[in-house]
N, C-alpha and C positions, 0 to 999 in steps of 0.2 A: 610712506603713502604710495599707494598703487595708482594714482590718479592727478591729476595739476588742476588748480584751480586758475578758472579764465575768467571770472567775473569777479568785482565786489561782492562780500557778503554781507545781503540783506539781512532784516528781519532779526537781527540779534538778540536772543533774549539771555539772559542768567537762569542758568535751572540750579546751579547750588553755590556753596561759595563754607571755605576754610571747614569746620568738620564736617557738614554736611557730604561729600564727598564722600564716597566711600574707597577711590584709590588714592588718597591723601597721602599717606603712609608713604606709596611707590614711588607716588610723584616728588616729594621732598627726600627718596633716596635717590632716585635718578637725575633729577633737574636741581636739588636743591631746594631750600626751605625761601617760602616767598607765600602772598594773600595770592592760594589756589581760588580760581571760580571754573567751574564745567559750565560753558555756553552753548547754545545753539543758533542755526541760521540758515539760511537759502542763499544758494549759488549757481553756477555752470561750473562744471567741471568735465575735465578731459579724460575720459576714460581709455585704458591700454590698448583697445579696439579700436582707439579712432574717434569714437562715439561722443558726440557732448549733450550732458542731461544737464534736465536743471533737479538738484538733490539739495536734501534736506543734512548740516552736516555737524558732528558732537566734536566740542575737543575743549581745552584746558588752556585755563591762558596764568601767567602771574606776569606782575609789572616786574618788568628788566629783565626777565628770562623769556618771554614770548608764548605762542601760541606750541602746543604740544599735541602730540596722539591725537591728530586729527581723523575723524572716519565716516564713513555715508551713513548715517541711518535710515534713509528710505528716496526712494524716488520721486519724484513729483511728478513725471509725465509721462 
């Protein structure tokens, strides 16, 4: 991650979950096999500049191996 998250993340929703995924595959050979979901949510985060936005952010979570490949996908302000 090029960035630190400084807030809680709101707004969590589920966008997919076990095959729906489409880096299922990656994820159960890099992290191990576990109930994959791709989430989304609203945050602040610190950016390399200094900068803190609030950003909308995608990432991967499974129980007992945690959140993964966290990334911004869009700005909010």
């Amino acid at each position: 991650m090029r960035f630190v998250v400084v807030s809680q993340i709101e707004a969590v929703e589920i966008i997919a979950v076990g095959t729906s995924i489409r880096n299922l595959t990656y994820l159960q050979k890099m992290y191990g096999s576990g109930r994959w979901r791709k989430l989304k949510g609203t945050a602040q985060v610190r950016l390399p500049n200094g900068r803190v936005r609030q950003v909308e952010l995608h990432w991967y979570e499974a129980h007992g191996i945690g959140r993964k490949d966290m990334r911004i996908k869009c700005y909010l302000d």
